[in-house]
N, C-alpha and C positions, 0 to 999 in steps of 0.2 A: 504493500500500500504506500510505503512511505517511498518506493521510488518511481511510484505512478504520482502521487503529489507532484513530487519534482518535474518530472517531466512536463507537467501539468503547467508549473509555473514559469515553467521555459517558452512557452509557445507565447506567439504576438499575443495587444492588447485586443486586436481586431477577429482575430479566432476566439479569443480566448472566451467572449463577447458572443457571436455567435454560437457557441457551444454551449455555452450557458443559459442562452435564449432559446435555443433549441431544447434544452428541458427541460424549463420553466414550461415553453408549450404543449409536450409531453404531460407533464404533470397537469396542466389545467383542464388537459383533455379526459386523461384519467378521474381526475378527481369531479368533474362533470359525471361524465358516466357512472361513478361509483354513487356521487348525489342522487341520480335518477333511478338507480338502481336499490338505493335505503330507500327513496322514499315512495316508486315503485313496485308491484310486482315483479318477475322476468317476463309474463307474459305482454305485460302492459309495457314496460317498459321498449320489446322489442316493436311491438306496433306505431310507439312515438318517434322511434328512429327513422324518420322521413327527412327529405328535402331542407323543407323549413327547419327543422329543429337542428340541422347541422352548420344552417347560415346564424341561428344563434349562436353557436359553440366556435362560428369561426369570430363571430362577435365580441364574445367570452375573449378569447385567445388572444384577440387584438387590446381588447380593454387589461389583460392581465401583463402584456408586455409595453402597452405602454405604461402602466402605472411602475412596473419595475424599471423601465428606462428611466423615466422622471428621478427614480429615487434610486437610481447609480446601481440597481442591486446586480446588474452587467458587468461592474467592473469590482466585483468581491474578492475580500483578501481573505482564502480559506487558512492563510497563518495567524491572522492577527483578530481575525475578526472577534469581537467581543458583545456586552451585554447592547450598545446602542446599538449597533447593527442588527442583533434579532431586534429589535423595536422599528427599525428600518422597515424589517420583511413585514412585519404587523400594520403598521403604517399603510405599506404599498398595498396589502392584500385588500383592506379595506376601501382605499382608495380606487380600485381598478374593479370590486364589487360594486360601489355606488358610481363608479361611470357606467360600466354596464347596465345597471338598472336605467338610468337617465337615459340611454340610446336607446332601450327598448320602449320608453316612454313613448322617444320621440320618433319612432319609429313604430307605432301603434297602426296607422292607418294600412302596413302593408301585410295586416292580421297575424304575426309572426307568432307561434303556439306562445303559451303564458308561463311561469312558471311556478310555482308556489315559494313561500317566502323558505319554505325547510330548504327546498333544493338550493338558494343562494345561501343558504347559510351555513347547511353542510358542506359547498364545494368550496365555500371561503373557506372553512379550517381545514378542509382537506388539504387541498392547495395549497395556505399557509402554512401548513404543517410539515407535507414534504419538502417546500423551498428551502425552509429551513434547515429539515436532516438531511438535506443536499448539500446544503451548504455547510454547517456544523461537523458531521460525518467524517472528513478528514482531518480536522483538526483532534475532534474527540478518537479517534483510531489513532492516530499517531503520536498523542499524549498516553493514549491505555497500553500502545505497544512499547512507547519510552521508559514508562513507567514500569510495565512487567519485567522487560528486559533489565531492567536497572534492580530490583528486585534480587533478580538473580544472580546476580554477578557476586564472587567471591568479594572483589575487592571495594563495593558499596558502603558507602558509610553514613551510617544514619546520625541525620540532620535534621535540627530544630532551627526556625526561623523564630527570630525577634523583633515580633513588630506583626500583627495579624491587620495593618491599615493598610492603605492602597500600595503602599510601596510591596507589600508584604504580599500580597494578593498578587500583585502583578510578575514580583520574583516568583512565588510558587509555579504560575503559569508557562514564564519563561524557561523554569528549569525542568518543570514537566514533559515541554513538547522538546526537550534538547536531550543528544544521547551524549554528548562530548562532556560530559562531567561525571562524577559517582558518586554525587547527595543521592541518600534514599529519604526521603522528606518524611518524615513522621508526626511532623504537626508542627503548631504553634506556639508562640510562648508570648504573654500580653498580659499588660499591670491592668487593663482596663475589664473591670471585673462584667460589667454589661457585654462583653465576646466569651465569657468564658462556658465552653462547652458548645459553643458553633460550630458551627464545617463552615466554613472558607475555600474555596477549590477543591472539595474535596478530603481537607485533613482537616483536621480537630484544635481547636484552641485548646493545651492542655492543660495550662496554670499561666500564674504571674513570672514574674525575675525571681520572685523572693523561692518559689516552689522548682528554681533551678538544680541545684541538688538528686532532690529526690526522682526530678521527673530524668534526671538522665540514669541514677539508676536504675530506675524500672524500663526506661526504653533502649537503654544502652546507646546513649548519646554521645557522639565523639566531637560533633561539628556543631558548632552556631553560627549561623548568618544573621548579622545584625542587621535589618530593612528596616531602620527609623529615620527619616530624611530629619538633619539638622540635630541631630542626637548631640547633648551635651556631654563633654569630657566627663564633669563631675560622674554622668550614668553609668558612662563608658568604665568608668574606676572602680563602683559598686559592682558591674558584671562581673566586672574579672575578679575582685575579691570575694565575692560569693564561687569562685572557680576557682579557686588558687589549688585546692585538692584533686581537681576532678582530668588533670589532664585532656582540656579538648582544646581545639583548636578554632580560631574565631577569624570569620570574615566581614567585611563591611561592604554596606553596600552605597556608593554617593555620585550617582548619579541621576541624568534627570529621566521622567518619563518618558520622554520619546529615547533616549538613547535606549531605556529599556526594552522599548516597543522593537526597536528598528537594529540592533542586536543579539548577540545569546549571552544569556541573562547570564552562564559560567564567567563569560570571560568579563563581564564586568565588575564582579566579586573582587576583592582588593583582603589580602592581607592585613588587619587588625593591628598596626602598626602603634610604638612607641609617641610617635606624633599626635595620635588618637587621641590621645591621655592627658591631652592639654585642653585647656579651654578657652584656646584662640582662634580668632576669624583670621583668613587671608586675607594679606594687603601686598597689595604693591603699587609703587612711585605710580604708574602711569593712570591708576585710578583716581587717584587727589588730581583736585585743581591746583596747587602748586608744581604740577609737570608742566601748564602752558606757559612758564618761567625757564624754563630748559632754556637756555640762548642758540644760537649757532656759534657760538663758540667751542674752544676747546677743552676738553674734561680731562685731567688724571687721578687718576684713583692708585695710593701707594699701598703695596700689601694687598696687591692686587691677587697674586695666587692663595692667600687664605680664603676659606669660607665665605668670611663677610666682605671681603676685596674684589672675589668674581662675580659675588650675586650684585654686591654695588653699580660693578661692568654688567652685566645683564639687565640689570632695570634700567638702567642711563641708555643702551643703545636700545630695548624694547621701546622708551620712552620718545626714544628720536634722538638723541644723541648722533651727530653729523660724522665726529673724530673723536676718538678716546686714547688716549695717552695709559698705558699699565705697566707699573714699576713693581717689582723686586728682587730680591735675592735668589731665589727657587727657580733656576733654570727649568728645571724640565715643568714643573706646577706651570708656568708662565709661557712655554710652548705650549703645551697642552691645551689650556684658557684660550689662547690668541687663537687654534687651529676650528676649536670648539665656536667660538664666537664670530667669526669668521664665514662659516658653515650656515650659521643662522642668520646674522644680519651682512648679507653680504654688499648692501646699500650704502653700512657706513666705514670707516678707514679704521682700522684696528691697530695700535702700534703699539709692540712690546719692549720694552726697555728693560735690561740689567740691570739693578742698581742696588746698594747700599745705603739707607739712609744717613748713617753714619761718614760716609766719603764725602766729605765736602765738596771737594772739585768736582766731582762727578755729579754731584744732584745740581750744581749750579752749573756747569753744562747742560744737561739736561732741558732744564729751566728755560734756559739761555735761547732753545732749538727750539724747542715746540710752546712756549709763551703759552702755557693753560691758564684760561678764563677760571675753574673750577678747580679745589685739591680738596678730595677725599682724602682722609689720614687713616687708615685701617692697618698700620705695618707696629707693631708690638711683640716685644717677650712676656710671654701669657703663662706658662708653668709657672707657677708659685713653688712648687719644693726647690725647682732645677733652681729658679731665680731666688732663693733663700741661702742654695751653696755659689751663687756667683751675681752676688750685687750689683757689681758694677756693670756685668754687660746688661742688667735689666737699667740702668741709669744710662749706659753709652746709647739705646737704641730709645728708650720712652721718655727721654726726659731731654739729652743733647740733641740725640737724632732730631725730636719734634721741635727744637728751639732753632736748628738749622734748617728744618725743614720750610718752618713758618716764618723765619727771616727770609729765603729767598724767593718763596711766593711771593710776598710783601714788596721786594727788592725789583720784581719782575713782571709787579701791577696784578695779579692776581686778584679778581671781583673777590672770591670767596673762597673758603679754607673753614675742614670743617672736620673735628680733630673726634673720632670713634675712644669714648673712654669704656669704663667698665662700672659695676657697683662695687668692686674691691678698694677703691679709691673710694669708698666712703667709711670711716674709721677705721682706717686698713691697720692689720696686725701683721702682715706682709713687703716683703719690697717691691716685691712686683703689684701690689695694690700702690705702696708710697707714691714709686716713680710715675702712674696712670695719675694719682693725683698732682702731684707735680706736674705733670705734664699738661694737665687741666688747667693749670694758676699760668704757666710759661701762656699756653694760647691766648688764654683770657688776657694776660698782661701785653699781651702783643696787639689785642684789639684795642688796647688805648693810646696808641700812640700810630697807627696806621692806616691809610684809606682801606686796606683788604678788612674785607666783613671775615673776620673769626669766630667760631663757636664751638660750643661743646656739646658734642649729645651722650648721653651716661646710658647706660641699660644693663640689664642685669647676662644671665646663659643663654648664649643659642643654640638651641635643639639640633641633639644629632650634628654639632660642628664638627671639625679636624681637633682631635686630642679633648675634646670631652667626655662625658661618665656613659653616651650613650652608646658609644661604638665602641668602647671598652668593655662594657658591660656582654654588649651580643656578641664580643669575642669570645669572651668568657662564658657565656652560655654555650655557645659551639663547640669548645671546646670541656665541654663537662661540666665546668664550673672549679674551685669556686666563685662565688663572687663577690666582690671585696668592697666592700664600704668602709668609710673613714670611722664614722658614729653611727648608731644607732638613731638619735635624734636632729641631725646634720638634715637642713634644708634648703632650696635655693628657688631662683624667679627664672622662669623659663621662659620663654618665646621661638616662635620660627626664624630661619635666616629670612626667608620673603618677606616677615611681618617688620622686623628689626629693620631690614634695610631699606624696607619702600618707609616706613614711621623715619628713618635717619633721613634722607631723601627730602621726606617731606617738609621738616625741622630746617634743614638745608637751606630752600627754593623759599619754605616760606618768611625768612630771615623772623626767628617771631622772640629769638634774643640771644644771647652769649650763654645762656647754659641750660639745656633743654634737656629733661630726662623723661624717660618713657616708662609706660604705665607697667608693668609687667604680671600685673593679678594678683593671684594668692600663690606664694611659696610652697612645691612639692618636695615630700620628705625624699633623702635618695633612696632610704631604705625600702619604703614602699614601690618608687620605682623598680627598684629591682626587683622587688618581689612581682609585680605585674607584667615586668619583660619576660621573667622564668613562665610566667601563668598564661602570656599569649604566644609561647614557644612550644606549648604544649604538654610542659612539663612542671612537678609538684615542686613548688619552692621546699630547702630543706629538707625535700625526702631524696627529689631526681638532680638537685643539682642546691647546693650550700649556700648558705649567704655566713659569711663571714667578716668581723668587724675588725679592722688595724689598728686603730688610732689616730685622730686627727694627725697630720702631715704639717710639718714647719710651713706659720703661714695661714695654715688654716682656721675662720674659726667655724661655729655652728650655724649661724645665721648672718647672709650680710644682708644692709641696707640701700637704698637711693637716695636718702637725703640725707647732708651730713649737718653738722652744727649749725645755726644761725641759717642755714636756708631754707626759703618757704615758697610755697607753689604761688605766684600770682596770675596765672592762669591757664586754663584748658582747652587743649587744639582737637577736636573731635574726639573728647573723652580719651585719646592714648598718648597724646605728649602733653606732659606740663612743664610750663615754659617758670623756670627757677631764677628767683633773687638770691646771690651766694657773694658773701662776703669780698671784696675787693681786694685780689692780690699787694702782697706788698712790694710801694714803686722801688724800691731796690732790688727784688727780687731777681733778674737775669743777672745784675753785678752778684748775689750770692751764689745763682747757679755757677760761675768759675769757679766756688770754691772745691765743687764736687765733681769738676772737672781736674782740677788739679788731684783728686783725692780718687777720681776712676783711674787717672793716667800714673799714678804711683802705685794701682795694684793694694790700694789700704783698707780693706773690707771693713774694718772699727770706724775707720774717718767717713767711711760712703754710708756707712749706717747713723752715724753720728752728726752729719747734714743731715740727712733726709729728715733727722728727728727735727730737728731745727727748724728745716723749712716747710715742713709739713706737720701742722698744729695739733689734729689727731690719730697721728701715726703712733701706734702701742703697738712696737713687736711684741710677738710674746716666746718667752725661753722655754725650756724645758719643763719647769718646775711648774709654768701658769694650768692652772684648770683647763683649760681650751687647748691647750699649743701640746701636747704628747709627740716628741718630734720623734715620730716614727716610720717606718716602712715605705718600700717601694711601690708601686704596682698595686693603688689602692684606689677608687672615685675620686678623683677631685672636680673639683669646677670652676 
């Protein structure tokens, strides 16, 4: 059957048409005759089979194909068709009955036999009835034979869906009529207690989220498809914690209803990802009305091969970006980028540059060549243990680097300069937090005395970056486990790189002040992360794979912040950037940065720590002995 379908669907519109008309007419002949024959004798009946009574039936015939003409039932889609479409056939049948009645009104004077009102009434449902299991018939066969078929197959795995509303209904159907997967659907699963105990396509609402457990031991549940369009993180955290024992495996479903319609519902199914777990919207630069500010000028973006360095290059040229200028260190990260971005906007001029920020001559060459209207700053030493055993290079690159950086933009007319810090730089007990703060007071102090507009945008972890807790962690689960957390109670502010960078973008473009920090939510424990990466891997936290705690790491503490002393939000850019009043660098401040330049360039790890204390008001390292700081272990979560 299912390869008579196909062929079916293969032929023109214009047969396909014809085919269909031709037994629809079939059918109305039939179903005529079977009416005269209920509501006649056989004997009676065959006596009324004359002349005239066949020019009614060809009257009938005309009247039932145009009523299905009118209402498209010619060009039916036996894959897709759904409930409006039988309301369609219903519609036309009645339609195409009351024109025929009307012609034989009007069509009285040429005596044409009469009929009784049963016989129009039984040939309408008859009619009605079969157009329908004409039409219906392949789809409902080809769903009973996907479905048995699937049934049987050893390697079938039965599957509860989440979500018994339209989206859920529409996945059951898709995954019904498709062989190309091995859900065996077993039912539903819905908090909304008025479904409970329905059929829905066919299965059963079987309980709420909260009857998760039970209902997968009784059905031997391995798979969940999540089908709630718009499902909040917070839910998404509750599933998987109500799952943490049960080893199954979780899909999401986030797309819209035509793609549903007009693909197979498997391959739309998306892996239950880490990302899920957050409860943030996409954004990106080219959505904000601060992108029609894009100039035609020219953009560099430094620390361009990190994370937040490429997706910066990506939203600038999605955005319309003409030229972009991308500087770093990471040869091959920096080919890679250039070839990548190159491939996709092939409209605009991509130029990769080598560079150090730290080389003076070379960034003022640089400068010199391509005269960038825009400087993204995203190039930083971001490990806090590494940068706790070698200070100074976290002070040569975040804190010299960005003073040389922001002097030669400035030197070279640069409109805007727009310096990526961190939330570690807010009470930091780290040097690698200090020098981000520092390096925050150097921009700021360079905006008072220059035409380049500088600023600061502060934000807390980006999801799943380069050398963050999330791709540590799914190493660690891949490879058995176990998986290592600093604290048990250690929390931190999450965001995506899209969200961060189109919010940093936007900060940018819309110049709204000198130090703008973004919103980042409510802080996620790591621990429970982890526990929820092991639980949508398939496997039992602590039974199939360990969580183990080390000890906070030099540097570390339990919770950071976004706003630090004496600054306060004075106002809000679409509810995610608040634009911050923050105490006024001090104007001698770049003559003290030489002192820690003299103290990087003698290699005096006590002197670079002993500035920094200085110049940075709420810098509290912490030693060994502090409550927070257990300066322990390698190869643990940090962030």
């Amino acid at each position: 059957m299912f390869n008579r379908f196909q062929r079916l669907s293969r032929i023109s519109s214009r047969d396909r048409a014809l085919l269909v008309g031709s037994v629809d007419a079939v059918i109305t002949v039939l179903s005529f005759l079977a009416a005269l024959w209920l509501r006649f004798s056989g004997t009676e009946l065959a006596q009324r089979l004359d002349n005239d009574l066949l020019q009614v039936m060809a009257i009938l015939i005309a009247c039932r194909l145009l009523a299905n003409y009118t209402f498209r039932l010619h060009l039916w889609s036996f894959r897709f068709s759904g409930l409006a479409d039988g309301a369609r056939i219903g519609i036309a049948g009645v339609s195409g009955t009351a024109l025929f009645v009307f012609l034989l009104y009007l069509l009285k004077p040429l005596e044409l036999p009469q009929l009784g009102r049963a016989v129009l009434v039984l040939e309408l449902l008859l009619s009605t009835t079969l157009m329908a299991a004409v039409r219906f018939a392949p789809r409902l066969g080809i769903t009973y034979r996907a479905d048995l078929l699937r049934g049987r197959r050893p390697d079938a795995v039965a599957t509860a869906i989440v979500g018994a509303g339209s989206a859920g209904e529409m996945l059951l159907r898709g995954l019904l009529r498709s062989e190309d997967h091995d859900y065996r659907i077993v039912g539903f699963i819905d908090d909304d207690r008025a479904r409970r105990g329905h059929v829905v396509g066919g299965k059963s609402v079987l309980g709420g989220v909260a009857d998760l457990p039970e209902l997968v031991e009784r059905y031997r549940i391995r798979q969940i498809l999540i089908a709630i369009p718009n499902l909040s993180a917070r839910r998404v955290r509750e599933i998987l914690e109500l799952s943490t024992h049960l080893q199954l495996r979780f899909k999401i479903l986030s797309v819209s209803y035509q793609e549903l319609e007009e693909k197979s519902a498997s391959s739309l199914l998306e892996d239950l990802t880490p990302r899920d777990l957050l409860n943030r919207e996409e954004v990106t630069f080219k959505q904000g009305r601060e992108a029609s500010f894009l100039g035609g000028g020219q953009q560099m973006v430094v620390g361009a091969a990190g994370s937040i360095g490429s997706e910066v290059c990506a939203q600038l040229l999605e955005a319309g970006a003409r030229r972009l200028v991308m500087l770093d260190i990471d040869e091959n990260g920096l080919y890679m980028l250039k070839r990548r971005l190159e491939r996709r906007y092939p409209d605009s001029v991509v130029v990769a540059e080598i560079a150090d920020i730290r080389d003076t001559s070379r960034i003022e060459v640089l400068f010199g060549q391509h005269r960038p209207v825009d400087v993204f700053h995203a190039a930083a030493r971001k490990q806090v243990p590494l940068m706790e055993a070698a200070p100074g290079e976290s002070v040569k690159t975040n804190v010299l680097g960005t003073l040389h950086l922001a002097r030669v933009a400035a030197e070279y007319g640069a409109e805007r300069f727009v310096y990526m810090s961190t939330d570690k730089a807010v009470k930091s007990v780290s040097v690698m937090g200090a020098s981000k703060r520092l390096g925050e007071m150097v921009v700021r102090r360079m905006d008072e005395s220059s035409k380049t507009r500088f600023s600061v945008v502060r934000f807390g972890n980006v999801f799943d970056s380069a050398g963050s807790v999330v791709p540590l962690f799914r190493e660690q689960i891949q490879g058995g486990g176990p998986v290592t957390v600093t604290h048990p109670d250690v929390r931190r502010y999450f965001m995506t790189i899209s969200e961060a960078v189109g919010l940093v973008l936007r900060a940018a473009y819309g110049d709204y002040g000198r130090l703008c920090v973004l919103d980042m939510g409510e802080p996620i424990a790591i621990a429970d992360l982890a526990r929820l990466m092991i639980t949508l891997s398939g496997r039992v936290p602590n039974v199939d794979v360990k969580i183990t705690y080390t000890g906070l790491r030099p540097g570390e503490k339990l919770d950071e912040e976004l706003w630090g002393e004496g600054e306060t939000t004075t106002r809000r850019i679409d509810s995610r950037i608040c634009v911050v009043e923050s105490p006024a660098p001090d104007g001698n401040l770049l003559a003290e940065v030489e002192q820690l330049r003299l103290a990087v360039a003698a290699e005096d790890q006590e002197t670079v720590r002993s500035v920094l204390r200085q110049l940075v008001a709420d810098y509290r390292p912490l030693g060994p002995t502090d409550p927070e700081g257990a300066w322990l272990a390698e190869d643990s979560a940090v962030m």
